[in-house]
ZAVO-828431 format. One record per residue (C-alpha): z negated, x negated, y; residue number from 1. Coordinates in Angstrom, 1 decimal. Layout:
N
      z      x      y   i
      Z      X      Y NUM
...
// end
This chain:
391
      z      x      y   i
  -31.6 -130.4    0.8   1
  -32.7 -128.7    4.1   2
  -33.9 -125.5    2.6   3
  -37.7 -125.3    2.3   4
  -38.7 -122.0    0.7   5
  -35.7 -119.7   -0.5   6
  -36.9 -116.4   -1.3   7
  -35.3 -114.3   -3.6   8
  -34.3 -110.9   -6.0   9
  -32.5 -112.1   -8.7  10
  -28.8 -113.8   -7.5  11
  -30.3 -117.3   -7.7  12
  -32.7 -116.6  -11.0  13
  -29.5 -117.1  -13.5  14
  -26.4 -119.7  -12.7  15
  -28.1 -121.6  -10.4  16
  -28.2 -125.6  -10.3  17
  -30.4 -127.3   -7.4  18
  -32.4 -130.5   -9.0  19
  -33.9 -130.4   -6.1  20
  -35.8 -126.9   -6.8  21
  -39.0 -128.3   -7.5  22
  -41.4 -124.6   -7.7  23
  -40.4 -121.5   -9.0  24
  -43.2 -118.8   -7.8  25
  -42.5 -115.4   -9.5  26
  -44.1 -112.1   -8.8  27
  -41.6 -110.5  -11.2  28
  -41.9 -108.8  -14.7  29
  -39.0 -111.3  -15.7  30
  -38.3 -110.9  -19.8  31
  -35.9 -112.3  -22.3  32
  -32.9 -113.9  -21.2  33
  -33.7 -113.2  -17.6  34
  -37.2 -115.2  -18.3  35
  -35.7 -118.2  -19.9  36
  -33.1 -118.2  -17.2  37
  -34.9 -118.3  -14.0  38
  -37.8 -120.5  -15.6  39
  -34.9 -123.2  -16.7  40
  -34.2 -123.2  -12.3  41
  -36.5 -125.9  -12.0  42
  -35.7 -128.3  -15.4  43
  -33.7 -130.3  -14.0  44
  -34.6 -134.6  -12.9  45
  -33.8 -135.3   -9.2  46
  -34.8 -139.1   -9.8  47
  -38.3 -140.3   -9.4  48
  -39.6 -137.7   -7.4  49
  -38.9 -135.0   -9.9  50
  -39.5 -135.5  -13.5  51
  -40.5 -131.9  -14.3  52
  -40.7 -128.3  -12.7  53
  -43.5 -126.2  -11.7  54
  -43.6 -122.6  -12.4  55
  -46.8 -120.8  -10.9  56
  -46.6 -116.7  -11.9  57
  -48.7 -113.9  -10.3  58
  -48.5 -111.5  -13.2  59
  -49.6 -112.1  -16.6  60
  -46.4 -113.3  -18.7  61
  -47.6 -115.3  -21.1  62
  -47.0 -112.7  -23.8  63
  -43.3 -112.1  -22.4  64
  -42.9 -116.2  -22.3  65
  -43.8 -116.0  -26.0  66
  -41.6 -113.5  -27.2  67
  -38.7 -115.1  -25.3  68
  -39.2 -118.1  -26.6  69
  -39.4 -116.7  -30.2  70
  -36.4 -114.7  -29.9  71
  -34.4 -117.6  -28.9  72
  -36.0 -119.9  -30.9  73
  -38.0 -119.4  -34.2  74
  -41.6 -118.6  -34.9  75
  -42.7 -122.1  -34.4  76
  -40.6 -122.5  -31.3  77
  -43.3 -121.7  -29.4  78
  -45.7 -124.0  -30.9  79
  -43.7 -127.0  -29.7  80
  -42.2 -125.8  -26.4  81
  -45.4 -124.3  -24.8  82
  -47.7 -126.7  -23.5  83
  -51.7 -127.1  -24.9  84
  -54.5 -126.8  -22.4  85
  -55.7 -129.8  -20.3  86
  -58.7 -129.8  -22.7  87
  -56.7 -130.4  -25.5  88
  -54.8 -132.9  -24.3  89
  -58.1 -134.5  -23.2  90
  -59.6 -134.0  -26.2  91
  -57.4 -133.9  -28.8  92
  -55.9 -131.1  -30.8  93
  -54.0 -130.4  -34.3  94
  -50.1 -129.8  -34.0  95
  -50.2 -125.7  -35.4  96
  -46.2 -126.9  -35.8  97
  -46.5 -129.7  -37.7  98
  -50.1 -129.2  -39.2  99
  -50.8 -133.2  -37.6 100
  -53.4 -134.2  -35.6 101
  -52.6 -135.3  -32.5 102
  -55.3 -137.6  -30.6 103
  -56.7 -136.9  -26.9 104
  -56.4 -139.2  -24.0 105
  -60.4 -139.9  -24.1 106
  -59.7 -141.5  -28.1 107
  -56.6 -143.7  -26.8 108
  -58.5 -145.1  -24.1 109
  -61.6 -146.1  -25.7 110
  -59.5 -147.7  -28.5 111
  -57.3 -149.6  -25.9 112
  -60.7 -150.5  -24.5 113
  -62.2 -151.5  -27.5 114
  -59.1 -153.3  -29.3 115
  -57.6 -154.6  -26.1 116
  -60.4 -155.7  -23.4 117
  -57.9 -158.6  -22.4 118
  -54.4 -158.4  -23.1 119
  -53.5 -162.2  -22.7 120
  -55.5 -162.8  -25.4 121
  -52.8 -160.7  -27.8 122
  -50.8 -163.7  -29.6 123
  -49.7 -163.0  -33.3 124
  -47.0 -160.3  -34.2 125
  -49.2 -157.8  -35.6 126
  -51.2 -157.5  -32.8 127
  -48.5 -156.7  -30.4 128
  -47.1 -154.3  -32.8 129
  -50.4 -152.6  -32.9 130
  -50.8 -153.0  -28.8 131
  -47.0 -151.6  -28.4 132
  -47.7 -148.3  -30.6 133
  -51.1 -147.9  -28.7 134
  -50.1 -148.4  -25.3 135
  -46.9 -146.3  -26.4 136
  -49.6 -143.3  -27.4 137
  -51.2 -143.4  -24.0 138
  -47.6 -143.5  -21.7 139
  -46.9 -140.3  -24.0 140
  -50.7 -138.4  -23.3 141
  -50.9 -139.7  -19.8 142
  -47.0 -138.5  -19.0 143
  -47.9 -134.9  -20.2 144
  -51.5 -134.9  -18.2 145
  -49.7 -135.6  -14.8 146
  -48.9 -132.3  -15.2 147
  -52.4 -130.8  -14.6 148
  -54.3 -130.7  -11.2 149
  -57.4 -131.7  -13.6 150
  -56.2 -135.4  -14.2 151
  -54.9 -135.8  -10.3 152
  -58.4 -134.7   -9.2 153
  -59.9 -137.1  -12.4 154
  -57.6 -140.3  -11.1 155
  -58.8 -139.3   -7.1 156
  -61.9 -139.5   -8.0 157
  -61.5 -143.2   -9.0 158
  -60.8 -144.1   -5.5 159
  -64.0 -142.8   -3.4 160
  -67.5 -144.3   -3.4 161
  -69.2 -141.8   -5.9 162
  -72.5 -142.9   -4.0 163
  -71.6 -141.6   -0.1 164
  -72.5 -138.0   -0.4 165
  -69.7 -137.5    3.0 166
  -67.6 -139.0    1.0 167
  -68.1 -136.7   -2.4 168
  -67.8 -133.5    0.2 169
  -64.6 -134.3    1.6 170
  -63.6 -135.1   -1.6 171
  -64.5 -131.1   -2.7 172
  -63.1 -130.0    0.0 173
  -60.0 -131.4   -0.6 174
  -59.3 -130.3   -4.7 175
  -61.7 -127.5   -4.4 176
  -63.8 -128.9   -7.0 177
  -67.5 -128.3   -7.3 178
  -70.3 -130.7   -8.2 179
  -70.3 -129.3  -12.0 180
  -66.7 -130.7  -12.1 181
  -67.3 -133.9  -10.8 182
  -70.0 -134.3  -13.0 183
  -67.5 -133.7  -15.9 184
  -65.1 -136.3  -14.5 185
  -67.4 -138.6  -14.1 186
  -68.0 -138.6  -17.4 187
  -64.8 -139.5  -18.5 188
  -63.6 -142.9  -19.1 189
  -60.4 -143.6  -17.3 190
  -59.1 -147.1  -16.8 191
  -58.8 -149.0  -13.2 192
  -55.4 -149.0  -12.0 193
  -55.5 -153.2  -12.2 194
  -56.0 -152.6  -16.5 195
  -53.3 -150.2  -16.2 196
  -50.8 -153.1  -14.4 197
  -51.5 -155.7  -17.1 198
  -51.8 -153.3  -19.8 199
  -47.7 -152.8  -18.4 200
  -47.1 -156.2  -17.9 201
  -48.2 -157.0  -21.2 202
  -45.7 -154.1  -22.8 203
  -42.9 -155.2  -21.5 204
  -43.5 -159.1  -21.7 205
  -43.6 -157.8  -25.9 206
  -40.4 -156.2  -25.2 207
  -38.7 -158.9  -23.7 208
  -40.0 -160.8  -26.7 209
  -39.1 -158.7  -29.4 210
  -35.3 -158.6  -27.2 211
  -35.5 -162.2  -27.0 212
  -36.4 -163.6  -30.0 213
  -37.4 -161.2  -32.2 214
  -34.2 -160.0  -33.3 215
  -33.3 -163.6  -33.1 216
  -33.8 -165.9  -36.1 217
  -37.7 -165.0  -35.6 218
  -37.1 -161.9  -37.5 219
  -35.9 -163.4  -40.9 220
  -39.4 -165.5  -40.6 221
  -41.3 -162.2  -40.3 222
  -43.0 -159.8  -42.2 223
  -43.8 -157.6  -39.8 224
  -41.9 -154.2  -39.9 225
  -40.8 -152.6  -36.3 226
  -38.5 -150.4  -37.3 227
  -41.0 -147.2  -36.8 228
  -41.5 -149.4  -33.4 229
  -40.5 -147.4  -30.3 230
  -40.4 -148.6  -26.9 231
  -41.3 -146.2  -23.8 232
  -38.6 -147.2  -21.1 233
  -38.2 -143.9  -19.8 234
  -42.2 -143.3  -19.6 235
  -42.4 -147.0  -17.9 236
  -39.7 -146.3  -15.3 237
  -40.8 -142.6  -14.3 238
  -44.1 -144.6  -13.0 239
  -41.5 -147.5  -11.5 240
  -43.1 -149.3   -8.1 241
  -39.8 -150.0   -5.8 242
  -39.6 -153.3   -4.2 243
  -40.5 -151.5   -0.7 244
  -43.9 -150.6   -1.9 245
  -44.6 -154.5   -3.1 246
  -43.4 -155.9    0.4 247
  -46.1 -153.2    2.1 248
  -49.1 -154.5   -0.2 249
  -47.9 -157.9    0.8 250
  -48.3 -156.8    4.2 251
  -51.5 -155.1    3.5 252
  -52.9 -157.4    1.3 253
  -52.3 -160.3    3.6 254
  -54.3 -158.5    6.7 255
  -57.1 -157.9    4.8 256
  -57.5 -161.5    3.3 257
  -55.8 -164.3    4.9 258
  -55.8 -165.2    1.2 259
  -52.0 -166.5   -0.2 260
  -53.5 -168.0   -3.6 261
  -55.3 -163.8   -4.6 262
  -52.2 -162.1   -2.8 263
  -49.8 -164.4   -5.2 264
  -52.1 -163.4   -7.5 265
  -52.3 -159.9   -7.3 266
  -48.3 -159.4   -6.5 267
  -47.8 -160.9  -10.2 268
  -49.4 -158.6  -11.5 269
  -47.8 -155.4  -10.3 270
  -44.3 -157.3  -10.5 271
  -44.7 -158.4  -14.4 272
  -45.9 -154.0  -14.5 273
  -42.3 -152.9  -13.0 274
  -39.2 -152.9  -15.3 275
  -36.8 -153.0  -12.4 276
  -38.5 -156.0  -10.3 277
  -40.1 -158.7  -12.8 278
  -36.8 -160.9  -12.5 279
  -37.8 -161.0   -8.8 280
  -40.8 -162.5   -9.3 281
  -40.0 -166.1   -8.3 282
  -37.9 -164.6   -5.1 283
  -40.9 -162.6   -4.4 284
  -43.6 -165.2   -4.8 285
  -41.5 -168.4   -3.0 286
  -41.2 -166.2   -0.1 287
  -44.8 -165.6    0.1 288
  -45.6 -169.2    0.2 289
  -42.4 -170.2    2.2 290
  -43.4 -167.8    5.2 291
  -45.9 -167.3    7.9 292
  -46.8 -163.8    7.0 293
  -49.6 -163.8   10.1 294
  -46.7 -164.1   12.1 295
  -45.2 -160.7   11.0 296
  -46.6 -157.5   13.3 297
  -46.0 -154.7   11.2 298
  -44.3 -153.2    7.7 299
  -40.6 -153.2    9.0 300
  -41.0 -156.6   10.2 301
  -42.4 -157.8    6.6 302
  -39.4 -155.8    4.9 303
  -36.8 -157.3    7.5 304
  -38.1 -161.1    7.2 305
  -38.1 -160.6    3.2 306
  -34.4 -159.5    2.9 307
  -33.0 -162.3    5.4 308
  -35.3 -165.0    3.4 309
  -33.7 -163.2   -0.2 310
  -30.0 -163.0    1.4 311
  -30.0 -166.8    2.3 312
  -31.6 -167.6   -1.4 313
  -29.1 -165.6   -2.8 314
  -26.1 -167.2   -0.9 315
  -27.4 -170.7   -2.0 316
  -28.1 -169.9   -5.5 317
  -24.4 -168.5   -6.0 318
  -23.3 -171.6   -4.7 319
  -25.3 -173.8   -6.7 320
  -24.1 -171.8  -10.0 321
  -20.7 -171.9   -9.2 322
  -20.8 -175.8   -8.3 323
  -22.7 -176.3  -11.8 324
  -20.7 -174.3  -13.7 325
  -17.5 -175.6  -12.4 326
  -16.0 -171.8  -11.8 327
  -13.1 -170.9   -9.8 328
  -15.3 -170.3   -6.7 329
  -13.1 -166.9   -5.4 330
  -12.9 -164.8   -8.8 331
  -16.8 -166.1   -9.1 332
  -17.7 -165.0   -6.1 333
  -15.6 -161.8   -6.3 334
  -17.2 -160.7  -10.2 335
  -20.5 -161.4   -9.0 336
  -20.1 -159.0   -5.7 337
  -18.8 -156.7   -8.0 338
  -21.8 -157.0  -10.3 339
  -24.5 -156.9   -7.4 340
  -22.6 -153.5   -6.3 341
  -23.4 -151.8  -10.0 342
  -26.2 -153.4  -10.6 343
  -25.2 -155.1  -13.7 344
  -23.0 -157.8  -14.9 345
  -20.6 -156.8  -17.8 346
  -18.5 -159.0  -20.4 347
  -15.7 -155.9  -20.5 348
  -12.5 -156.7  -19.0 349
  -11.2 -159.9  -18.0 350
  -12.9 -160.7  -15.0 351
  -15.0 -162.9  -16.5 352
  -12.8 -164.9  -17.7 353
  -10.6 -165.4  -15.2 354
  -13.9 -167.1  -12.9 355
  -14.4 -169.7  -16.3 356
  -12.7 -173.3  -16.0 357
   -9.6 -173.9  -17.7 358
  -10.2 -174.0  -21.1 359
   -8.0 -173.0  -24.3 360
   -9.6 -170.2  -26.0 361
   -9.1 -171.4  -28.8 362
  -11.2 -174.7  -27.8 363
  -14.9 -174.2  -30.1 364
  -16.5 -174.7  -26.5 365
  -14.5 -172.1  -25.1 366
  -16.9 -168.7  -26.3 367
  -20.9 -171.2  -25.6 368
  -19.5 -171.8  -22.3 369
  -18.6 -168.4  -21.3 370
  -21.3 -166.9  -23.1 371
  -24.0 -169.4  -21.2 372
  -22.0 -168.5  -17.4 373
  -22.8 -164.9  -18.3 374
  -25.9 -165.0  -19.2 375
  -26.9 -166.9  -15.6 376
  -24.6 -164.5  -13.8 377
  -26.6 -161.6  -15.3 378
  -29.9 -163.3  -14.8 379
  -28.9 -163.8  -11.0 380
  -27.6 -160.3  -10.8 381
  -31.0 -159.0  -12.1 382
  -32.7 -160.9   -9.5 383
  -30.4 -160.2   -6.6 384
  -29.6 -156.8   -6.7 385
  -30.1 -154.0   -4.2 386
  -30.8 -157.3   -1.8 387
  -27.9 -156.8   -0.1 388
  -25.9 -159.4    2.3 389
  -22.5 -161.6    1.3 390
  -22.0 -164.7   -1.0 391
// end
């Protein structure tokens, strides 16, 4: 993890595994075997901060990619494994593979735009089976653009004051762009980052639906087929916010505007967008309105006040669904530690039944009752975790 650059022949090119290897530069007439080898160096996830590799050559081996490729694969192989041009993926292009068209990033927006101006307003079935496929189209065109400098510049540029000419030089000076490419960009539609937050909040409330209660009784009601329905976890948590990052816009936000009703406000929103937070929500929001945040000097002290304030919550809601519930208050409080630690709460195992009252199994109540502590344990578990502190 301490090594910065590594420079090398060819001993690390083949039967090498870092995940942490993020660049491979090559100034090498690499072919074959010995190509798909060393390029495969940086495929491998290292968590969030990873999700691809980069490869940047300095001799022409395009041709030599190709022909690897091919003779590994067949002669479409390189039709689906090379990537198309930035343009294309703008722009839109047809599969050569597959012979289907595929749509550019430009098309999906304007037909979010002009389909979807305000996502609260999408009630009946069809429409969020339409919105889910949609939104699912642009998490697959947008993944593969963060791959190009092109769309980093294009989302930069959404962030400076196109009108302050210091402003649109620093801006050049810092992507090395010219006036002719920010003219281009400009003329792109891309939507605000605050569309983008509902736009996720609103795909995964429908998913928590469809969880919920559309594979509930709902469905036999339905005629609405989602079987050719696919929801885009992985895309959703590659762009995940961590609960750090909400606790410093609090802290931000709360400098800026002295304003708890907008900074409630605007929290939801980015909560409701993350997979791994919205069960915090409430936590999140009672603390804002529980605490003095003017009273809180700096970023550390925000993050420090928040976990004592969750800690306590969490030590009094355990207690209160233990006393509810009636459970045997050590085996209770010893499954739901163990929960917290993995992040999950699981049914496998008799752990959980060993925290339930006494009760026959073969009493009718016996399965609603265990059924109902679990699903409270795993609710609180979802809220609580990576919160640290005891029960």
């Amino acid at each position: 993890k301490e090594v910065d650059l590594l420079i090398v022949v060819g001993m690390f090119l083949t039967g090498f595994d870092a995940p942490t290897l993020n660049t491979l530069f090559v100034d090498k007439n690499l072919r074959y075997h010995g190509l798909i080898q060393a390029f495969s160096r940086t495929n491998r996830i290292y968590d969030a901060t990873k999700t691809f590799g980069n490869i940047v050559t300095f001799r022409d081996l395009e041709q030599a990619t190709i022909d690897a490729i091919t003779l590994f694969g067949d002669s479409n192989t390189k039709n689906v494994v090379l990537e198309k041009s930035y343009k294309e993926y703008l722009e839109g292009f047809t599969d050569i593979a597959t012979g289907k068209a595929r749509r550019g990033y430009i098309e999906v927006v304007s037909e979010l735009n002009e389909k979807f101006p305000d996502p609260e307003e999408i009630i009946k079935e069809s429409d969020k089976k339409e919105f889910v496929k949609l939104f699912g189209e642009y998490l697959r065109v947008e993944n593969i653009l963060q791959n190009y400098d092109e769309f980093t510049w294009l989302k930069a540029l959404q962030s400076i004051d196109t009108s302050d000419p210091e402003a649109i030089e620093a801006f050049k000076e810092t992507y090395f762009v010219t006036n002719e490419d920010i003219a281009v960009m400009q003329s792109i539609a891309i939507p605000t980052d605050r569309t983008i937050q509902d736009y996720r909040s609103t795909y995964n409330d429908i998913r928590d639906w469809f969880r919920r209660e559309r594979r509930g009784s709902a469905s036999e009601e339905s005629t609405i087929d989602w079987d050719d329905v696919v929801f885009e976890v992985d895309l959703l948590k590659s762009q995940e916010i961590n609960l750090d990052y909400i606790l410093e816009l609090i802290f931000e936000h709360n400098r800026k505007t002295k304003d708890k009703a907008a900074l409630v406000d605007e929290i939801r929103r980015i909560i409701r967008a993350s997979i791994g937070n919205r069960a915090k929500e409430s936590l999140v929001v009672d603390y804002i309105n529980d605490t003095d945040l003017d009273a809180i000097p700096d970023k550390a002290g925000i993050m420090e006040s928040f976990f004592i304030y969750a800690q306590e919550r969490q030590k009094t809601e355990a207690a209160e669904l233990i006393s509810e519930e009636n459970l045997n208050v050590e085996e209770a409080k010893r499954y739901i530690t163990t929960s917290l630690k993995r992040n999950y709460a699981s049914e496998n195992g008799t752990e959980l039944n060993s925290l339930l009252p006494k009760m026959s199994p073969l009493n009718p109540q016996y399965l609603k009752l265990k059924q109902r502590v679990f699903q409270k344990i795993a609710a609180f578990v979802e809220t609580f975790k990576e919160i640290g502190g005891d029960l």
